[in-house]
Structures are given as structure tokens and as C-alpha cells.
C-alpha positions as CSV (number, residue, x, y, z in Angstrom):
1,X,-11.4,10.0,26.0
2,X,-14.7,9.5,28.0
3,X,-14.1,12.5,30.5
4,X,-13.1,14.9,27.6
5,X,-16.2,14.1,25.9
6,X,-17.8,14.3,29.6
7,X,-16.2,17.8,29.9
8,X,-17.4,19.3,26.5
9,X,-21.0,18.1,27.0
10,X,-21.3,19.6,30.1
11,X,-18.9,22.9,28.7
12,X,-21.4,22.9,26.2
13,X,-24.6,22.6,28.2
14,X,-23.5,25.4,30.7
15,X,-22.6,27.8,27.9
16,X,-25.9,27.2,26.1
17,X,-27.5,28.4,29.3
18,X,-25.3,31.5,29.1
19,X,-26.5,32.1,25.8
20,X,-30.2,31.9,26.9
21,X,-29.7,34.1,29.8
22,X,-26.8,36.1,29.2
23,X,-27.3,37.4,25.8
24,X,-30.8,38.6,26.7
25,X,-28.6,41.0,29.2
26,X,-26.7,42.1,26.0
27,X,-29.4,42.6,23.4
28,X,-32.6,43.3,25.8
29,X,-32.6,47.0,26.2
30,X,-32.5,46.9,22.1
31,X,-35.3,44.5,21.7
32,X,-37.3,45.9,24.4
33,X,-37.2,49.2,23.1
34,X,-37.8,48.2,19.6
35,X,-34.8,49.5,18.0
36,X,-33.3,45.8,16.8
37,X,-35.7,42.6,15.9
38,X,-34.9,39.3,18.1
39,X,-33.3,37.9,14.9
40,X,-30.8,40.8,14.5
41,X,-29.9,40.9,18.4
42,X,-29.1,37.2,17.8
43,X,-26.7,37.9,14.8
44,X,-25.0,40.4,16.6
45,X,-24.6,38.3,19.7
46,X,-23.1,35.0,17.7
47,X,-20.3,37.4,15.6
48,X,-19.2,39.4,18.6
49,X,-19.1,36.8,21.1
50,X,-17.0,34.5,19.1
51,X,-14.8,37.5,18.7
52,X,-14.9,39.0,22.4
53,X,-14.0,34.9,23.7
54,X,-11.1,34.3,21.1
55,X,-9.3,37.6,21.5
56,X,-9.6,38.8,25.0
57,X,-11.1,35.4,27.0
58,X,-7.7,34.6,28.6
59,X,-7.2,36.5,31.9
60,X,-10.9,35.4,33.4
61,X,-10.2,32.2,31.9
62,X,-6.9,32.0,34.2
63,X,-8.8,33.1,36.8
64,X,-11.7,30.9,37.1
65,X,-9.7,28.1,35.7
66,X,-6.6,28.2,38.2
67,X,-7.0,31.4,40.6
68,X,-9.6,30.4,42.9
69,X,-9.1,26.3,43.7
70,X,-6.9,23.9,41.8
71,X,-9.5,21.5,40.6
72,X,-8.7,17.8,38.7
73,X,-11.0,16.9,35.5
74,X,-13.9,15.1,37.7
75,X,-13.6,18.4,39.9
76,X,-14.3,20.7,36.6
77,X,-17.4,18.1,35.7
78,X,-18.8,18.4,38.7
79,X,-18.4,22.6,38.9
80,X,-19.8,23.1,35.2
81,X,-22.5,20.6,36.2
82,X,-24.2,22.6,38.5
83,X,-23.6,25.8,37.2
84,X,-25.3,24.8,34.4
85,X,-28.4,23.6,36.7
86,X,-28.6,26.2,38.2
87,X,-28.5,29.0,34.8
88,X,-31.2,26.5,33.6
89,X,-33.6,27.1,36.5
90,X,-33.2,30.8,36.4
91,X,-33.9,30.6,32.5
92,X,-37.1,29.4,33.1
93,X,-37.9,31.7,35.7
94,X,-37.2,34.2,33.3
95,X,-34.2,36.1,35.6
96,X,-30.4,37.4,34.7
97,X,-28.3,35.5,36.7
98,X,-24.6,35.6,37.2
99,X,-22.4,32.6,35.4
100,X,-19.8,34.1,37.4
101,X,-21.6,33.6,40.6
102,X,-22.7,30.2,39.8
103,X,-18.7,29.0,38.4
104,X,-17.3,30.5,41.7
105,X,-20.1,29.5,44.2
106,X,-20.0,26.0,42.3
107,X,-15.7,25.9,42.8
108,X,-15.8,26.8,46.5
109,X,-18.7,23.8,47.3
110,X,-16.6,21.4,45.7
111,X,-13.1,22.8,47.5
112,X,-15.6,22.6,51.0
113,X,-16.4,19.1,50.1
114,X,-12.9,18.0,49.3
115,X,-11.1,19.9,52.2
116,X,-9.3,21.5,49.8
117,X,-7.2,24.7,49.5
118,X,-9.2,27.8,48.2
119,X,-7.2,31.6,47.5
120,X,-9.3,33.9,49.4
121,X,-7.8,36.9,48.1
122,X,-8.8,35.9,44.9
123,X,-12.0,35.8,45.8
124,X,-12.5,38.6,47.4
125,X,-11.2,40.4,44.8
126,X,-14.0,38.9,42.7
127,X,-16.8,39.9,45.0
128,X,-15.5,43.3,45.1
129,X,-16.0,43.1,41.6
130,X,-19.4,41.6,42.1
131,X,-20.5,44.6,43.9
132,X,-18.7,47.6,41.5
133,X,-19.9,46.0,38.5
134,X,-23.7,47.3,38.7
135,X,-22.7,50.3,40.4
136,X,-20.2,51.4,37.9
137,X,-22.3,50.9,35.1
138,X,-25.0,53.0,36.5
139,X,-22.9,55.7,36.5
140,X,-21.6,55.4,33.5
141,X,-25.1,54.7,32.5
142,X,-26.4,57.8,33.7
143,X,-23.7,60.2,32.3
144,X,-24.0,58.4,28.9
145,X,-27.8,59.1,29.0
146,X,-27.0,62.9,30.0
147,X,-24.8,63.4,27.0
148,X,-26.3,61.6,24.2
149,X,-29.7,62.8,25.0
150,X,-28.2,66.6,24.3
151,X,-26.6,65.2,20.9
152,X,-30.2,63.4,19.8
153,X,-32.2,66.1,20.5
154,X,-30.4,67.9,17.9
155,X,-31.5,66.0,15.3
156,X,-34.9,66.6,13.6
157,X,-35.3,64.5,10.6
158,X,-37.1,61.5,11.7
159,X,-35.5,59.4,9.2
160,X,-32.5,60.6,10.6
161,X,-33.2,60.1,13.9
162,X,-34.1,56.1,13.1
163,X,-31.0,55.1,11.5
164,X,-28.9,56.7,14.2
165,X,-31.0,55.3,17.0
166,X,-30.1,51.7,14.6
167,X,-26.6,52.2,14.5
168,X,-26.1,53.1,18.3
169,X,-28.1,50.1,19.0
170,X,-25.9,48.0,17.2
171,X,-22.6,49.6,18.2
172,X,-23.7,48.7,21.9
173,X,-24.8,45.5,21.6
174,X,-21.7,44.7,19.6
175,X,-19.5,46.4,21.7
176,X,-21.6,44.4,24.9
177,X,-21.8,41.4,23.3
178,X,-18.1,41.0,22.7
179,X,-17.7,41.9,26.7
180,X,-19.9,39.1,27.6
181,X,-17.2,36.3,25.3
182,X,-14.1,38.3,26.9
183,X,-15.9,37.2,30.4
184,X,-19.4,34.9,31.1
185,X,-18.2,32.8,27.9
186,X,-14.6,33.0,29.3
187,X,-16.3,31.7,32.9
188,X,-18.1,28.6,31.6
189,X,-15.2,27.4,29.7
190,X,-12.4,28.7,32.2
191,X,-13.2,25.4,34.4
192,X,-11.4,23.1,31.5
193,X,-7.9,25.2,31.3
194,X,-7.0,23.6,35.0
195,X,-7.3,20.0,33.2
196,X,-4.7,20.8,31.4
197,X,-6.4,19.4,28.4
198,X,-7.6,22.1,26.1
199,X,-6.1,24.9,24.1
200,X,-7.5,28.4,25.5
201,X,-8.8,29.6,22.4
202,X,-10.4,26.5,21.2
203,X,-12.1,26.2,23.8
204,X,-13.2,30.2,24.1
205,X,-14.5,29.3,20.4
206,X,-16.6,26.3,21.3
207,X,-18.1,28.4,24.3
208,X,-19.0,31.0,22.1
209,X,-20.9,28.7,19.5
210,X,-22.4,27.1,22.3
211,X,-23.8,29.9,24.0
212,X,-25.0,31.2,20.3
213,X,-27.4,28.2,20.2
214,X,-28.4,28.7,23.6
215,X,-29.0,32.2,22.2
216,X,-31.4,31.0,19.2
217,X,-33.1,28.6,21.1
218,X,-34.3,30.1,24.3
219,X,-33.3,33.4,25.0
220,X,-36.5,35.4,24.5
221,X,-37.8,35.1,28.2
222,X,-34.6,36.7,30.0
223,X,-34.8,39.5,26.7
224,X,-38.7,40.7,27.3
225,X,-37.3,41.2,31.3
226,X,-34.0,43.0,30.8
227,X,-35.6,45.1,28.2
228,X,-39.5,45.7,29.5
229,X,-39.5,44.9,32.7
230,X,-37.7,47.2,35.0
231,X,-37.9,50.0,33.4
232,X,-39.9,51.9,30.2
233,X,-36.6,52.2,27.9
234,X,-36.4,54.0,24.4
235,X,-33.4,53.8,22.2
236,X,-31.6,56.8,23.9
237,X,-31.8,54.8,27.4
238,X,-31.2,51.8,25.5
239,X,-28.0,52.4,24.2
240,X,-26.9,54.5,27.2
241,X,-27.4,51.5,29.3
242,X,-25.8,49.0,27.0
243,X,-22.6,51.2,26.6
244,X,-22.3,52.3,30.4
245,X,-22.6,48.7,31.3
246,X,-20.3,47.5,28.6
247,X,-17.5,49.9,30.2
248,X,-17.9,48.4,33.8
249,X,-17.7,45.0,32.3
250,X,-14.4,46.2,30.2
251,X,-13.1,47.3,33.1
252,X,-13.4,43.7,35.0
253,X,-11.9,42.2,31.6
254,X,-8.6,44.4,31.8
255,X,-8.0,42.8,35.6
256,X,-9.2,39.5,34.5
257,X,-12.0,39.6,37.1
258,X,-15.3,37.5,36.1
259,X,-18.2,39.7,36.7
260,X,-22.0,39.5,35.4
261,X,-23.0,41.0,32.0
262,X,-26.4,41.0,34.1
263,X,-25.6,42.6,36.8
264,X,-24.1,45.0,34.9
265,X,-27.1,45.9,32.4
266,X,-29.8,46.0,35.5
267,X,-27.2,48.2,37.2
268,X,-27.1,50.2,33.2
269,X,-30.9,50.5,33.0
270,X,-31.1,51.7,36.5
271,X,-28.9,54.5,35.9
272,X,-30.6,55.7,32.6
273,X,-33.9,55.5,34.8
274,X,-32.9,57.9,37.7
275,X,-31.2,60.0,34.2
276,X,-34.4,60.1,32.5
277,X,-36.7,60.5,35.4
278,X,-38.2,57.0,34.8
279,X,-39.9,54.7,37.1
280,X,-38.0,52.1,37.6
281,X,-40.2,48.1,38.7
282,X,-38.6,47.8,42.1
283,X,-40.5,44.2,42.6
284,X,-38.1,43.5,39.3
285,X,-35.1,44.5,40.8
286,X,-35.7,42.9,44.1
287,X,-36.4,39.7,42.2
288,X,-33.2,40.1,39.9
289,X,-31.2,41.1,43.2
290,X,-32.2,38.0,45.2
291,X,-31.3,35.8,42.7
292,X,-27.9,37.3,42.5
293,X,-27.6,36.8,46.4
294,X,-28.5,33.6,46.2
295,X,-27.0,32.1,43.2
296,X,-23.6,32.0,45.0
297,X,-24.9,30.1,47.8
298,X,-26.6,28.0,46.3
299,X,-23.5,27.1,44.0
300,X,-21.3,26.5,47.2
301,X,-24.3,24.1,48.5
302,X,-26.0,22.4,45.0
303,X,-21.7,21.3,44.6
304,X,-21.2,20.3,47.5
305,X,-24.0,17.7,47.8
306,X,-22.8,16.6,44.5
307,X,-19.8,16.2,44.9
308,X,-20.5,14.1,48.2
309,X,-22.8,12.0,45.8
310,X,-20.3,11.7,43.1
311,X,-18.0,10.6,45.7
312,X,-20.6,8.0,47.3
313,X,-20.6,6.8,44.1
314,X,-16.7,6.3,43.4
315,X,-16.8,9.0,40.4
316,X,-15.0,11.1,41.8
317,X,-11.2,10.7,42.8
């Protein structure tokens, strides 16, 4: 009973950090451009996570969970442990990271540690995945951007224009938002289906409320980045770069692969950028893309020393 209520506080501790660092990735471009208030992106975030981790979390689930290293309870403890360490530390720094990055990283330094056996063609199906993510949802970003810009500049009632420019911005973020429970909310929790312990759409739904406080609480930081940041956005860019990016991300849920709702807005709102003729804040994007280089690494190495202390320690077997 201990290590169960040892495995949901940690669940719940890493998917709170998701929700103050992922959902900024969702909801940013909308905040930052002034199309949605903070309190509205959060509504939308809480309803279609819930929904995205319930109905479609399974497949990255399996995969975290039991497709990279078979890992016992303490194993899992340890793995969400620093995960959620390390989200926390790029929270305050105000920086998108990957949960995917820090799950997998987090799984392999424990494996190292352990001796144990780890699938490598899992895994470097998943870093493929790392890299197409962004990339993909440039594109799709930037073709997005291309069309709808022809379709809004149609429009000339200003009143007209603002309600649209709502709706889009909700469609997105709904549609992005229930990609990020299908996947990040589907990484944090995918750890506890290799104990064997919990049922997976419980557990999806206790990610998801999780990372919803996480959202109320502490998201704001990671939001004024993904949305002001790197680039000037309006609502046009806005939306284009919260749909393009949901796509790539859809894509990564059909295969089961667990990808970065971060990644994939930077790589959005870098692709509605070079559309628009906008500058985009290279120092931003060289900040965002260290952290995502590193965020694996320091997963393998931040497990691996705790697991060496855990084991020092006799808790873990």
C-alpha cells in the first residue's frame, strides 16, 4: 500500500509539472496573441486533456510503460522522480521542455545503473520521432498559415473577424490540448502500467487532473515564452501554429510514439514565422533547443545517480 501511495504522489507531482509546462505549449500562441484570457486557455486545457488521456492515452502509455526497459515499482518511483525534477527546474526557468525526453532519458539511466536490458529499436524509433516532430509541424505550420491567411482576409466585418479569430483559437487549442493527454499526460503516467498495478484509464484520468492543477497553479511563465517570445504572433499565426503542430503530434499518437507538445509548437510558430515574414528570437530558440538536447542526458545521468543512492540505501531491490 506504501509504494502505491509512493507511486501516485510522485505520478501526481510529475504530471503537475506537465501541466505548468506543457499546457503553456498548448494555449501560448492563444494567450500571447490575445485571442483567449489565461483563464479560458486553462478551461480548455482541463476538458480536453482529460478527454485526449482517457480515449487515446493507450499506445504511448504501452510504450513508455513496457517498450523501452521492463522496470519493477521502485524502478517506476525512481524514473517519475526525476522526471519530475527535472520539468520543475525548467518551469522556473521559464522553458518548454520535453516529458518525453525526461521519462525516456530518466528509463535508460536507471536500466544503465541496473545493468539491465533496454530495446534499442524502440528507442530509436522514438528519437526519430523526437526530431520529425518540430519539423513536421512547421510545415504543416506554414501551409496552414498560407491558406487561412487567404480565407481571413476575406472577411471585413471586424466583429466578424473577432469571433472567428475566437473560435479558431479555441478549436486549436482544444484540438492541441487533447494531443497533449493522448501523449505527455500518457508519458508521465505510462511508467505505472509496467507495475502491473493500475488500470490504464484511471490512471490517464488522474494524470490529466493532475496536470490541470499544475496548469492553474504555475503555468503562466512557460505561456508568456511560447506565446511572446520567439516570435510576434497574431491570431492567424496563432492558430496556424497550434493546428500544424497538433497534426505532427497526432501523427506520433497513431504509432504510439511519445513526442513533445513543445517541440512541436516551437517547431509550429517557426513555420508560421518564415510564412508570415516574421522575425523569429533566435537567442529563444537556441535556449528552447538546448534544453531539449540536454534534457535527455541529463535524465540518463540525474537516474542514474539516484538510483545508485536508492540502492546505497537498500530502497531499491
Amino acid at each position: 500500500m506504501g509504494l502505491v501511495i509512493s507511486l501516485l504522489a510522485v505520478t501526481f507531482y510529475l504530471a503537475w509539472n506537465i501541466g505548468a509546462n506543457g499546457s503553456a505549449n498548448v494555449m501560448g500562441t492563444s494567450v500571447g496573441s490575445g485571442v483567449l484570457s489565461f483563464r479560458q486557455a486553462t478551461l480548455i486545457v482541463i476538458i480536453f486533456t482529460t478527454l485526449g488521456a482517457y480515449l487515446k492515452g493507450d499506445k504511448v502509455m504501452e510504450t513508455v510503460g513496457r517498450g523501452i526497459v521492463q522496470l519493477t515499482p521502485e524502478m517506476v518511483l525512481v524514473v517519475l522522480l526525476t522526471a519530475g525534477l527535472m520539468m520543475t527546474l525548467a518551469t522556473i526557468r521559464g522553458l518548454p521542455v520535453s516529458t518525453a525526453q525526461a521519462i525516456v532519458g530518466s528509463s535508460i539511466g536507471v536500466a544503465i545503473a541496473l545493468g539491465l536490458t533496454v530495446n534499442w529499436a524502440n528507442l530509436l524509433k522514438i528519437i526519430i520521432a523526437w526530431i520529425a516532430s518540430p519539423i513536421l509541424a512547421g510545415v504543416f505550420s506554414f501551409l496552414l498559415f498560407r491558406m487561412y491567411s487567404r480565407v481571413f482576409r476575406r472577411i471585413k466585418s471586424i466583429k466578424r473577424l473577432e469571433i472567428v479569430y475566437k473560435w479558431v483559437a479555441i478549436t486549436g487549442g482544444a484540438y492541441m490540448a487533447f494531443n497533449l493527454g493522448a501523449n505527455e499526460v500518457a508519458n508521465a503516467v505510462g511508467p505505472l502500467l509496467a507495475t502491473d498495478l493500475f488500470d490504464p484509464r484511471i490512471a490517464g484520468v488522474f494524470g490529466a487532473l493532475s496536470l490541470s492543477l499544475g496548469t492553474i497553479t504555475f503555468s503562466y511563465g512557460v505561456m508568456n515564452t511560447v506565446g511572446k517570445k520567439i516570435a510576434s504572433l497574431d491570431p492567424v499565426t496563432a492558430f496556424s501554429a497550434q493546428f500544424g503542430s497538433a497534426i505532427s503530434v497526432s501523427l506520433a499518437n497513431f504509432f504510439g510514439l511519445p513526442v513533445s507538445s513543445g517541440q512541436a509548437i516551437v517547431g509550429g510558430i517557426i513555420g508560421v514565422s518564415l510564412g508570415a515574414g516574421e522575425k523569429v528570437r533566435k537567442g529563444t530558440v537556441v535556449d528552447i533547443a538546448i534544453g531539449w538536447i540536454l534534457a535527455p542526458i541529463l535524465g540518463v545521468a540525474f537516474a542514474y545517480a539516484l538510483t545508485l543512492l536508492f540502492l546505497h540505501f537498500r530502497l531499491l531491490s
